[in-house]
C-alpha positions in Angstrom: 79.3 128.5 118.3 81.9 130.4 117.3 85.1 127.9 118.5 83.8 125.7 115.1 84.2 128.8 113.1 87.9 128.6 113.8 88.4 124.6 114.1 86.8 124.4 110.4 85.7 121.1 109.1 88.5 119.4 111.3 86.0 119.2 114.6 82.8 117.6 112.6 82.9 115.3 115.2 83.1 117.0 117.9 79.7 119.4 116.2 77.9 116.4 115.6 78.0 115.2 119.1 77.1 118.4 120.6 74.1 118.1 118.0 73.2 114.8 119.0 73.5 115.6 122.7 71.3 118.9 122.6 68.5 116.5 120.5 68.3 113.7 123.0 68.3 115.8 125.7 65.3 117.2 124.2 64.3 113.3 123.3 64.1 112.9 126.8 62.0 116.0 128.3 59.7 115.1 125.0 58.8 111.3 126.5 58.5 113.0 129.7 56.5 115.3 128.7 54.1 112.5 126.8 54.6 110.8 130.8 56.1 108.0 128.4 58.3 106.2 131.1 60.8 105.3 128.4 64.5 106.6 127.4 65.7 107.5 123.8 68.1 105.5 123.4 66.8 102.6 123.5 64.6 103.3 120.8 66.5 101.4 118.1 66.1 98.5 119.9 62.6 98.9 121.1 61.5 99.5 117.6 63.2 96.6 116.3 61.6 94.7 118.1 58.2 95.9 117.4 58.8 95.3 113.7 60.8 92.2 113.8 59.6 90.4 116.8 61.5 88.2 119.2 65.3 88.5 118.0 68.4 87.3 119.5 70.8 89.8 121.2 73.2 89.4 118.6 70.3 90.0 115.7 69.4 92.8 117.2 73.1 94.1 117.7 73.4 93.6 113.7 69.8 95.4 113.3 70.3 98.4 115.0 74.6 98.9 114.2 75.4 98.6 117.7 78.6 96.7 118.9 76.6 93.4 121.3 77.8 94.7 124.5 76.3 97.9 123.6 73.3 95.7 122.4 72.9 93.6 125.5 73.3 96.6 127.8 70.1 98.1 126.3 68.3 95.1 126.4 68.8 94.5 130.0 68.3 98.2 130.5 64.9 97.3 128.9 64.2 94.1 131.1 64.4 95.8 134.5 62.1 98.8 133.3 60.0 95.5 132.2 59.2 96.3 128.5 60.7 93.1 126.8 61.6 89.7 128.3 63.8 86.7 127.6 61.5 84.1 125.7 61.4 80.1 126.3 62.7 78.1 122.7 62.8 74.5 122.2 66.6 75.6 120.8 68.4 76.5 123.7 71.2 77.6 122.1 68.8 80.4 121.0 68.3 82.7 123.1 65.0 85.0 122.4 64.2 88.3 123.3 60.8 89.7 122.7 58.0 92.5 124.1 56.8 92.2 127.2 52.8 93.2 127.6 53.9 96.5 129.3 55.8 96.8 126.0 53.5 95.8 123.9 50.9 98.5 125.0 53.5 100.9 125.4 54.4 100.8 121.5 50.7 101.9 121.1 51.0 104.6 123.8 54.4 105.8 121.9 52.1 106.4 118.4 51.0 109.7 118.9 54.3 111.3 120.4 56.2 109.7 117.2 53.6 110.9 114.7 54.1 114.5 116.6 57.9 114.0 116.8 57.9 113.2 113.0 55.8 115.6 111.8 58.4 118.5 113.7 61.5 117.1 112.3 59.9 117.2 108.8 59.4 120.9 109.7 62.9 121.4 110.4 63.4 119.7 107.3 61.3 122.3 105.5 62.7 125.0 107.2 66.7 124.4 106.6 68.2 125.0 103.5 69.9 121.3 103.3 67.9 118.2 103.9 69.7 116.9 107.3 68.2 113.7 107.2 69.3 112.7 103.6 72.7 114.1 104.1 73.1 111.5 107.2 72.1 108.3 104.9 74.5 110.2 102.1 77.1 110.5 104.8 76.6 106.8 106.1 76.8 105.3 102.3 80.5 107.3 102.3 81.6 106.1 105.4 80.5 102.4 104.7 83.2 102.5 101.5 85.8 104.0 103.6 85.9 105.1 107.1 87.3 108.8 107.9 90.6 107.5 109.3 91.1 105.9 106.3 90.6 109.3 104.4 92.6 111.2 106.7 95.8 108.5 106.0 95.5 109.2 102.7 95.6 112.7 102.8 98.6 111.9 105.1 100.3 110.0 102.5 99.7 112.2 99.6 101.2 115.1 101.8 104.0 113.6 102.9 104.8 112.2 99.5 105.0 115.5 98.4 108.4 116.2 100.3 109.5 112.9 99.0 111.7 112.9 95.8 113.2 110.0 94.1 116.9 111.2 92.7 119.2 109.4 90.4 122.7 108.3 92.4 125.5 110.2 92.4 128.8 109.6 94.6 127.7 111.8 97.3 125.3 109.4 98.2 127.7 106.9 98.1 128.0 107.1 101.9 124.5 106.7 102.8 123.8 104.3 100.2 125.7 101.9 102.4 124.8 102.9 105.6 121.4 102.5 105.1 121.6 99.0 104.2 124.1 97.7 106.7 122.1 99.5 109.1 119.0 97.5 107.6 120.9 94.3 107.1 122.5 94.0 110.7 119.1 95.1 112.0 117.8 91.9 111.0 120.4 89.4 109.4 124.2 89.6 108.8 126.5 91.3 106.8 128.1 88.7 103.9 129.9 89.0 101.3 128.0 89.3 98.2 126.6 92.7 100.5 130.4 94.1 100.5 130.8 94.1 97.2 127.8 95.9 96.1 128.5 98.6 99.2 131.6 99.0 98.8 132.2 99.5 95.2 128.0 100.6 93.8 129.7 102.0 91.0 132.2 99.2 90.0 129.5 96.0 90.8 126.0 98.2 90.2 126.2 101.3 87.8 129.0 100.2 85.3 127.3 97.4 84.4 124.6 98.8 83.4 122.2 99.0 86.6 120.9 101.6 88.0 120.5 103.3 92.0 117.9 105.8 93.3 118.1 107.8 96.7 114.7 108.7 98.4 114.8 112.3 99.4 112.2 113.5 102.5 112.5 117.6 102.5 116.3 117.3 101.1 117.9 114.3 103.4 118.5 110.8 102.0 116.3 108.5 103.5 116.2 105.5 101.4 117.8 103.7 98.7 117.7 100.8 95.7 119.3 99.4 93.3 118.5 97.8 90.2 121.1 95.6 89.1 122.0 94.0 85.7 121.3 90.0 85.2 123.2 88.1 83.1 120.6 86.0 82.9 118.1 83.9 80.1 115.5 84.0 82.2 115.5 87.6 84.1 117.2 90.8 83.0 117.5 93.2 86.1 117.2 92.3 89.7 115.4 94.7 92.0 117.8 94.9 95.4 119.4 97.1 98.4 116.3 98.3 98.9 116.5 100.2 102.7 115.1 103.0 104.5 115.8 104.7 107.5 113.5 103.9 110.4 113.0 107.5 110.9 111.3 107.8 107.5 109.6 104.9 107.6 106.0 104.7 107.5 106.0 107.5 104.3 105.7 105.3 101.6 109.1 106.0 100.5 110.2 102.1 99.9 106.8 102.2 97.3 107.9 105.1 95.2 111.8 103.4 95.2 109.5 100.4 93.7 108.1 102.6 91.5 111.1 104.0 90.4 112.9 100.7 89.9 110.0 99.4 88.2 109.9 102.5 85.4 113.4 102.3 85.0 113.4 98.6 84.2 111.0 99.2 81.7 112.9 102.3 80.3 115.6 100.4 79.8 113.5 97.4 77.8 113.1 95.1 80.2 110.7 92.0 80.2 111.4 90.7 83.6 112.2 92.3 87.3 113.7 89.3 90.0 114.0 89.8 94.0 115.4 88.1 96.7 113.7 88.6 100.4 113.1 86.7 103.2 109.9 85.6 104.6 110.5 87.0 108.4 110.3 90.5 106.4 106.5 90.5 105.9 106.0 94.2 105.5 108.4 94.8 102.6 107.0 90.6 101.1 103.7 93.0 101.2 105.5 95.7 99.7 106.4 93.4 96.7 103.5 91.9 96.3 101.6 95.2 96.1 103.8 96.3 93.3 103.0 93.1 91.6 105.5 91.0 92.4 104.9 86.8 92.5 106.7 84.1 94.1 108.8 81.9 92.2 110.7 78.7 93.4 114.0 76.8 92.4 116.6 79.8 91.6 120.0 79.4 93.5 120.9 82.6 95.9 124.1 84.0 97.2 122.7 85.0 100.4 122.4 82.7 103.1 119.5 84.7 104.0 117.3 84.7 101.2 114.9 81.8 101.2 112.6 83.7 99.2 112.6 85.0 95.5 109.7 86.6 93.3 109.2 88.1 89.9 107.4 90.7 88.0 106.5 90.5 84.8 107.1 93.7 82.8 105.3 93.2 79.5 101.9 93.4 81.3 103.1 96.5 83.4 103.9 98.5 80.0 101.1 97.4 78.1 
């Protein structure tokens, strides 16, 4: 098929389901062919049943890795072609489902076909260069520790993070540095006036004494910003704060690797303790905190009427 030599690897899906189509096509004309009145797929079920006996529909949903609509669609598929049959339990909460005779003698019947049907696979087997069959239950072990979409976002991530780069300020930035969170802070909150004087003047209230500021740079446009700010404090020495990015960037990682970067540089500069102020309606960036290792803490006064949470993060572990 010469449309997969040009998709690549990108349309496995699409390859596999022709695959599977073409074989239970052939499944089919095969039972026909036996004059086994029976349809392939609802051989999982059927052979469950066989080997496990009378199952509930959920059971049998679990067995087999079908969702239970997908399940209970089978089985009543099965019902009105008679081979199985709900079963009588002194639980009635439990509801059985087990062979019927018909299906009973039918799973004889099936014995030779499946013996024949076996022995031709493992001849296909023999035949190919790469054994299909192992490569599925390889394949299905992969996909069990993490799914293709989660794959495919972290190929996403490590893509787009390659057009991300986390600068040191300068006063050109000086602009969006404040833009960015007023446009984050009026988003949610309100403008006060602790936020005024660190927009305003970042190189009066932030940089000259002794804090720090990084810009977030996606393919050369400033996208997001944060501080780290100087504490005069016994208990913390650097606050991590005005941390905002655009919402057009968002979704990039981009307030992580500020994280990152605040983080590095408070341990650059000798820290033993990062402090934050959030509040609790802001659960992504909360999860953002606590996924850098941040914990929360109680009892610490605020300037911001808006804070009514703050956290720490505990640097000596970090370097160690």
């Amino acid at each position: 098929m010469k449309i997969f030599e040009k998709t690549g690897k990108m349309a496995l899906g699409s390859r596999l389901r022709l695959l599977t189509a073409r074989m239970a096509d052939d499944a089919d004309k095969i039972y026909e062919i036996y004059k086994n009145d029976f349809s392939a797929k609802w051989l999982p079920a059927f052979y469950t049943l066989i080997e496990e006996g009378p199952l509930t529909i959920t059971e049998i949903a679990e067995y087999i890795g079908h969702s239970q609509p997908s399940a209970t669609k089978t089985i009543k598929e099965m019902m009105k072609a008679g081979l199985c049959e709900n079963l009588k339990t002194e639980d009635k909460r439990r509801n059985l489902v087990g062979l019927t005779g018909k299906g009973k003698a039918l799973s004889l019947q099936l014995q030779d076909q499946y013996a024949d049907i076996d022995a031709a696979v493992e001849n296909m087997i023999n035949e190919a260069n790469y054994n299909l069959w192992e490569a599925v239950k390889e394949w299905e072990y992969l996909l069990e520790k993490r799914t293709l979409l989660q794959r495919v976002l972290d190929q996403k991530k490590a893509r787009e993070q390659k057009d991300v780069q986390v600068v040191p300020y300068e006063k050109k930035y000086k602009t969006v540095f404040r833009a960015l969170n007023e446009e984050w802070i009026s988003n949610y909150f309100v403008m006060e006036e602790a936020d005024y004087k660190a927009l305003d003047n970042p190189e009066e209230y932030i940089l000259d004494k002794g804090g720090k500021i990084f810009v977030a740079l996606y393919k050369g446009e400033p996208v997001g910003v944060c501080a780290l700010i100087k504490m005069f404090d016994d208990e913390y020495d650097y606050e991590m704060a005005k941390m905002a990015v655009s919402p057009k960037a968002q979704g990039k990682h981009i307030g992580l690797l500020l994280g990152k970067a605040i983080i590095n540089a408070a341990i650059g500069e000798g820290a033993k303790s990062l402090y934050l102020e959030s509040n609790t309606i802001l659960k992504p960036a909360i999860t953002l905190y606590e996924k850098l290792g941040f914990e929360r803490i109680v009892g610490r006064p605020s300037p911001y009427e808006r804070a009514n949470i703050q956290m720490s993060l505990d640097l000596e572990n970090i370097s160690k």
